[in-house]
PADRENZA-439674 format. One record per residue: residue in one letter; x, z negated, y of N, C-alpha, C in turn. Coordinates in steps of 0.2 Angstrom, whole numbers, plus 2048, in hexadecimal, padded with zeros to 3 digits. Example, Ala and Ser with C-alpha at 12.3 -4.5 7.8 and 13.67 -1.06 7.14 Angstrom:
<recs>
   aa   nxx   nzz   nyy   caxx   cazz   cayy   cxx   czz   cyy
    a   842   7D9   7E4    83E    7D9    7EA   842   7D9   7F0
    s   840   7DD   7F5    844    7DC    7FB   840   7D9   800
</recs>
This chain:
<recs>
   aa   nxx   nzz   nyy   caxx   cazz   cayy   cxx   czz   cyy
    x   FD2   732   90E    FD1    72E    908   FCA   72D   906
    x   FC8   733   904    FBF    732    903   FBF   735   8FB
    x   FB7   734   8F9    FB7    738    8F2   FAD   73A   8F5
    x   FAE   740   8F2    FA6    742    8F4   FA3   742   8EB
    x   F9C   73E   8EA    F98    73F    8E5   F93   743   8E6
    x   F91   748   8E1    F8B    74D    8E2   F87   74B   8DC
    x   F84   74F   8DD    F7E    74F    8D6   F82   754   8D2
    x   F82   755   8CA    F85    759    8C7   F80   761   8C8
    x   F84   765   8C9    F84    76C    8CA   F83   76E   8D1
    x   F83   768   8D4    F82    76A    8DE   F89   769   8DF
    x   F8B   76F   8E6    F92    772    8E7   F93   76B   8ED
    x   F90   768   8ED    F94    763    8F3   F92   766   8FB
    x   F8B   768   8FC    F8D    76B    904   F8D   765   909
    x   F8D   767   910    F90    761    914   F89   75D   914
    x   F83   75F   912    F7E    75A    913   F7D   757   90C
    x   F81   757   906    F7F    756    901   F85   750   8FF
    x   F82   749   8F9    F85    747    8F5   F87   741   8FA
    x   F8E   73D   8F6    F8D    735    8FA   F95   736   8FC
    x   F98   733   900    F9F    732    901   FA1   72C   902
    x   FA5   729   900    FA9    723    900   FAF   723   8FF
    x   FB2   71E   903    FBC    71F    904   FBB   71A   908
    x   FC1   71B   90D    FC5    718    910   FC4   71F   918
    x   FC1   71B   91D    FC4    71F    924   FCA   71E   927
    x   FCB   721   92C    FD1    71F    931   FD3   719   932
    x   FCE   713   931    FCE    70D    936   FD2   707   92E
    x   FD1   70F   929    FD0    70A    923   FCB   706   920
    x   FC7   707   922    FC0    703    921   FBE   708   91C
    x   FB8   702   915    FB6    705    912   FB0   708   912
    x   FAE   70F   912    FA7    710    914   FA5   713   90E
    x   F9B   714   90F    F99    719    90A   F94   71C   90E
    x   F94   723   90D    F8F    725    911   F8A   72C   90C
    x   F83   72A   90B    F7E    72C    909   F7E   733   90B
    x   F7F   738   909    F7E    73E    910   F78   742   90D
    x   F73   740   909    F6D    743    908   F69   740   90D
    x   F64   747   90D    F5E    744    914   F58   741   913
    x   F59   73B   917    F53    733    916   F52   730   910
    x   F5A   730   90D    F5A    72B    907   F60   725   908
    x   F5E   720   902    F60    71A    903   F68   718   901
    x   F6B   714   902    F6D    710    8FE   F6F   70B   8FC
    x   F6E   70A   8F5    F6B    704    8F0   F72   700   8EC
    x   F6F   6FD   8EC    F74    6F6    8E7   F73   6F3   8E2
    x   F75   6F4   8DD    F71    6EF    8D6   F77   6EB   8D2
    x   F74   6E6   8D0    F76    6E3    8CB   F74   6E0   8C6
    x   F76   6E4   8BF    F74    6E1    8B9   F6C   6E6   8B7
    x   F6D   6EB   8BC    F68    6F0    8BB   F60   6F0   8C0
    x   F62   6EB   8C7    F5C    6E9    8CA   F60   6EA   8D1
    x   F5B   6EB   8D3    F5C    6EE    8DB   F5B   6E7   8DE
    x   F64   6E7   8E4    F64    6E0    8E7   F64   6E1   8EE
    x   F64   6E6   8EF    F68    6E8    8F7   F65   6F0   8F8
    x   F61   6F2   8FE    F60    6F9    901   F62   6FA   907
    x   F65   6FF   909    F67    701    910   F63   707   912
    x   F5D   708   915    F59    711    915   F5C   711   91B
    x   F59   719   91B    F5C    71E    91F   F5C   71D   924
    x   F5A   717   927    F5A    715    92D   F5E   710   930
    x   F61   70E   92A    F64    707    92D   F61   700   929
    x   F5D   701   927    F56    6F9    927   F5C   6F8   91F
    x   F5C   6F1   91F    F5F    6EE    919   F5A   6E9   918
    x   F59   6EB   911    F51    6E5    90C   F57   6E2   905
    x   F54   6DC   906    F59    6DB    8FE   F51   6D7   8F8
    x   F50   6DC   8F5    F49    6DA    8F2   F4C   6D4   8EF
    x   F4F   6D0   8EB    F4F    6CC    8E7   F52   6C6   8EC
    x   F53   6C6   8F2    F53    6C0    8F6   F54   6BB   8F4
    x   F56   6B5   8F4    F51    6AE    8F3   F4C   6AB   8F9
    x   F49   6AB   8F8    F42    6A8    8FE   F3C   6A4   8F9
    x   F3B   6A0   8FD    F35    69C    8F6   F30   699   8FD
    x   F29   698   8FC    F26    694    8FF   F23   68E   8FC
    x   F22   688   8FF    F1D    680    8FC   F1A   680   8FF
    x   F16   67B   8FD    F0D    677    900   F0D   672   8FC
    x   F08   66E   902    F07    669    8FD   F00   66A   8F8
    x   EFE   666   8F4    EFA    666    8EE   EF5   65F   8EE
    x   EF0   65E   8F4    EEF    65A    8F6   EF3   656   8F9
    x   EEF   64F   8FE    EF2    64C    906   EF9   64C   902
    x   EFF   648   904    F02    644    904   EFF   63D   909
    x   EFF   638   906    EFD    631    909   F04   62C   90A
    x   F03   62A   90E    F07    622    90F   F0F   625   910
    x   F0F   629   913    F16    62C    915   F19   62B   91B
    x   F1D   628   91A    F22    624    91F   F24   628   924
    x   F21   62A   92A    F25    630    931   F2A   62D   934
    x   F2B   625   933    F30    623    938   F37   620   933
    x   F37   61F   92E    F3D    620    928   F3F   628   92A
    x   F47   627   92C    F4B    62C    92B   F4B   62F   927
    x   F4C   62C   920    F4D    632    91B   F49   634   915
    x   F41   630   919    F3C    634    913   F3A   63B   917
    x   F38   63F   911    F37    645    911   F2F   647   90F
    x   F2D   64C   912    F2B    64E    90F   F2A   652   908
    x   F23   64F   903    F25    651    8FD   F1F   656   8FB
    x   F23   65E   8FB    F20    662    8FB   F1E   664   8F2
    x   F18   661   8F0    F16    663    8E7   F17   66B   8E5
    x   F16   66F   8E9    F12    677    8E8   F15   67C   8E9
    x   F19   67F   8E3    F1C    685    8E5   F19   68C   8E6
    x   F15   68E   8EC    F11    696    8ED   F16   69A   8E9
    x   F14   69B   8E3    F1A    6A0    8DD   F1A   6A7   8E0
    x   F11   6A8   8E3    F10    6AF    8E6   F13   6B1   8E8
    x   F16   6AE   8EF    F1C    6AE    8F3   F21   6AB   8F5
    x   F24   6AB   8EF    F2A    6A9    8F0   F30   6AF   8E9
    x   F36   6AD   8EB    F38    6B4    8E6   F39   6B1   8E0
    x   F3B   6B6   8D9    F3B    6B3    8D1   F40   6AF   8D1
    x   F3E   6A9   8CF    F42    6A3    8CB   F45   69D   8D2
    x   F40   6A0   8D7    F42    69C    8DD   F3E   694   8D9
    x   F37   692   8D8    F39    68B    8D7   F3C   688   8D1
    x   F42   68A   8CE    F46    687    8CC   F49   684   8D0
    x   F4A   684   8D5    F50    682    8DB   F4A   67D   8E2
    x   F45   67B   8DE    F41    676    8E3   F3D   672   8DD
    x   F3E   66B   8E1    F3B    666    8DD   F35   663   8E0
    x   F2E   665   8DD    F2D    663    8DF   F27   65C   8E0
    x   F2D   657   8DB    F2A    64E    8DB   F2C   64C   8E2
    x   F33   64F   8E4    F36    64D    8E9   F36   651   8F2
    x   F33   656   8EE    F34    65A    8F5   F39   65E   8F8
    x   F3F   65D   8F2    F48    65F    8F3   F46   667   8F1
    x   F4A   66A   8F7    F4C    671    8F4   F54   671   8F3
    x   F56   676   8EE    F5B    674    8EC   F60   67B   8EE
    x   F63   67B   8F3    F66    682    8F4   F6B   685   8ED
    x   F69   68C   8EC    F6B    68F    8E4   F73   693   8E5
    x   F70   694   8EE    F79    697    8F1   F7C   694   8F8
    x   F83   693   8F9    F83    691    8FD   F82   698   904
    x   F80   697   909    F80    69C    90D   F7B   69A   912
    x   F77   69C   919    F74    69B    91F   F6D   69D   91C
    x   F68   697   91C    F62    697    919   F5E   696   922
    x   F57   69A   920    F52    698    926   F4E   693   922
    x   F4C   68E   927    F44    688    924   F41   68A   92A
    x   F3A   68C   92A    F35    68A    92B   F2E   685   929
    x   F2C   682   92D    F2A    67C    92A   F22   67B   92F
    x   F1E   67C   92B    F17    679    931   F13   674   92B
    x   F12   671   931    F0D    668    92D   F08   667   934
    x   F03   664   930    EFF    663    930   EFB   65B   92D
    x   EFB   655   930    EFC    64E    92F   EF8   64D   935
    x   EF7   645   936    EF2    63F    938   EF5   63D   93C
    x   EFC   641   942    F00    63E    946   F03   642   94B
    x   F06   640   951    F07    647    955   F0F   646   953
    x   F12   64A   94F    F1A    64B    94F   F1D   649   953
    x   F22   646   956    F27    647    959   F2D   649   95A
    x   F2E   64C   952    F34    64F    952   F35   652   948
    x   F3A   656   946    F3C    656    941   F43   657   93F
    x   F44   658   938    F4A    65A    936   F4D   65E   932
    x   F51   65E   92F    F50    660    925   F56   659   924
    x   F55   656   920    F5A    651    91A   F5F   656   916
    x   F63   656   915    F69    659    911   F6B   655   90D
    x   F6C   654   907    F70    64F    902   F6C   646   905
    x   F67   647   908    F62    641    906   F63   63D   910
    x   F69   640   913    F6C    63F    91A   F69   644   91F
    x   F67   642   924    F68    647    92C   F6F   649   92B
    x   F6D   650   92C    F75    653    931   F75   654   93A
    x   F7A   654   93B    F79    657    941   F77   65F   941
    x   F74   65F   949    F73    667    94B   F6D   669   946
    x   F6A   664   945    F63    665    93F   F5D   663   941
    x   F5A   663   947    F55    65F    94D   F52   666   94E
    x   F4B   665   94D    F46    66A    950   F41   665   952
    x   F3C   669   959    F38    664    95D   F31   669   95B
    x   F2F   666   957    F29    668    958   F23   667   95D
    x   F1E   669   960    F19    668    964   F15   662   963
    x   F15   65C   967    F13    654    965   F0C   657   963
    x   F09   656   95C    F03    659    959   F01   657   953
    x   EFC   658   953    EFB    656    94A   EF9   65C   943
    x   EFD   663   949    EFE    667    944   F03   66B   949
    x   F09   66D   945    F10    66F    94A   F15   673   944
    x   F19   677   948    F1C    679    944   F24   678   948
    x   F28   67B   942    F31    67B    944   F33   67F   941
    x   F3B   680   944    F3C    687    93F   F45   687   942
    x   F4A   684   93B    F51    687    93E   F54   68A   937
    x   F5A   68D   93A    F5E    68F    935   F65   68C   933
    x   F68   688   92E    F6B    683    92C   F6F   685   927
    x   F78   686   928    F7B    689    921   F7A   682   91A
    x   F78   684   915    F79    67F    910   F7C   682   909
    x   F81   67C   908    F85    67E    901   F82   67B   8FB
    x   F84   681   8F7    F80    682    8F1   F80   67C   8ED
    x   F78   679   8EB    F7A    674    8E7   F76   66F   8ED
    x   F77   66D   8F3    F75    66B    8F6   F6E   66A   8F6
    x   F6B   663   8F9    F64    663    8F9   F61   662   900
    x   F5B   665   8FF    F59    666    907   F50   661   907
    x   F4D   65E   90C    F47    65D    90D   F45   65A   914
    x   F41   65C   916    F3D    65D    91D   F3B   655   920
    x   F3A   654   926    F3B    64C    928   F35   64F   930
    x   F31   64D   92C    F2A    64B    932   F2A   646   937
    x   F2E   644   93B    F2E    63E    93F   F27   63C   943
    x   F28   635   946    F23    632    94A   F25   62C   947
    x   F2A   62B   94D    F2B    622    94E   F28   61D   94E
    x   F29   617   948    F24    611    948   F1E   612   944
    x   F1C   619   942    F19    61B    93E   F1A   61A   936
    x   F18   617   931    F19    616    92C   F16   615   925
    x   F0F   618   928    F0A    61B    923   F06   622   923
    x   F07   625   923    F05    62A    926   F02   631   921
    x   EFD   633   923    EFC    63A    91D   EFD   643   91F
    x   F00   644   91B    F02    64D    91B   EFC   64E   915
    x   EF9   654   91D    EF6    656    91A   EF4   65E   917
    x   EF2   65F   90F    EF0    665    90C   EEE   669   911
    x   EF2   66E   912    EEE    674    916   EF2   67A   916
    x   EEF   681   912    EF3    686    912   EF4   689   918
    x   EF0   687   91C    EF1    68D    922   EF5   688   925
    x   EF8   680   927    EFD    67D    92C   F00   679   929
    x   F01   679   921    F08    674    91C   F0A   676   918
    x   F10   678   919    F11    67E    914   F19   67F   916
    x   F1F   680   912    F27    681    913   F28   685   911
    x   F2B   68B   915    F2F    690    914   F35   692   913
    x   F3A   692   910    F42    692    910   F46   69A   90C
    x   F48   69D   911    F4B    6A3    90F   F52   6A4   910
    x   F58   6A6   90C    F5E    6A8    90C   F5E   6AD   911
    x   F62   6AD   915    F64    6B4    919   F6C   6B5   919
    x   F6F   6AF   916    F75    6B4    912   F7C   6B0   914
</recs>
């Protein structure tokens, strides 16, 4: 239960054209049978998804965005649970097209655009040795959201978190009893990274 595509006026030989069907197992496959080429996915005329000849899967249109800050943040609260860091700076460089629409940045909220298993990576650099971090969801601690950063006054964290679309996300720099505090501007160690992996 397969169908072979060729190029027009090529006779189909065994190393030519694509196949797709249904195997033994019933599974749907498609297999490339030209040599060291890809195959590609688009939608609405743009390429969303590549698989090359190797295996490697890239999906150029991703969601991934990066922040910073834009100047200190002063007088921020590390020992209130649920302030956050408040990231002003969208790096447009790097991050993907139309990613900040989907981050705020008065308040530091990222705004998940799909539901599905996002990474944060997060390093700061501030007046105080950490103790610990988090991410805030809908403005609450979840569980199973605790990263230890290195007790420092420049540290980093880094988990991976499903969050449903619509949800909002921001980062929690602790140090208990602490309640003034400054985060500070620096592109080499303050800076949030958040990528979809699907």
């Amino acid at each position: 239960k397969f169908k072979v595509v060729t190029q027009m006026g090529n006779q189909g030989g065994s190393g030519d054209g694509v196949i797709f069907g249904l195997n033994g197992d019933q599974d749907f496959f498609i297999n490339n049978r030209e040599t060291s080429k890809n195959v590609l996915f688009f939608t609405e005329g743009t390429e969303r998804l590549r698989i090359d000849s190797s295996g490697n899967v890239t999906k150029p249109t991703n969601f991934h965005i990066l922040v910073a800050r834009d100047g200190d943040q002063t007088g921020y609260n590390a020992s209130n649970m649920g302030d956050v860091i408040i990231w002003n700076s969208v790096v447009t460089g790097d991050s993907s097209t139309g990613a900040a629409d989907h981050f705020n940045t008065s308040t530091g909220l990222f705004t998940a655009p799909v539901t599905g298993l996002y990474y944060f990576h997060v390093s700061v650099n501030c007046d105080y040795n950490v103790e610990g971090g988090w991410i805030n969801v809908n403005g609450s601690r979840p569980n199973y959201s605790a990263f230890y950063p290195n007790s420092a006054t420049s540290a980093d964290g880094h988990l991976t978190y499903h969050i449903t679309a619509g949800e909002t996300v921001g980062i929690k720099w602790y140090d208990n009893g602490n309640t003034s505090t400054t985060i500070n501007a620096n592109t080499n160690h303050t800076w949030w990274r958040i990528v979809l992996l699907g």
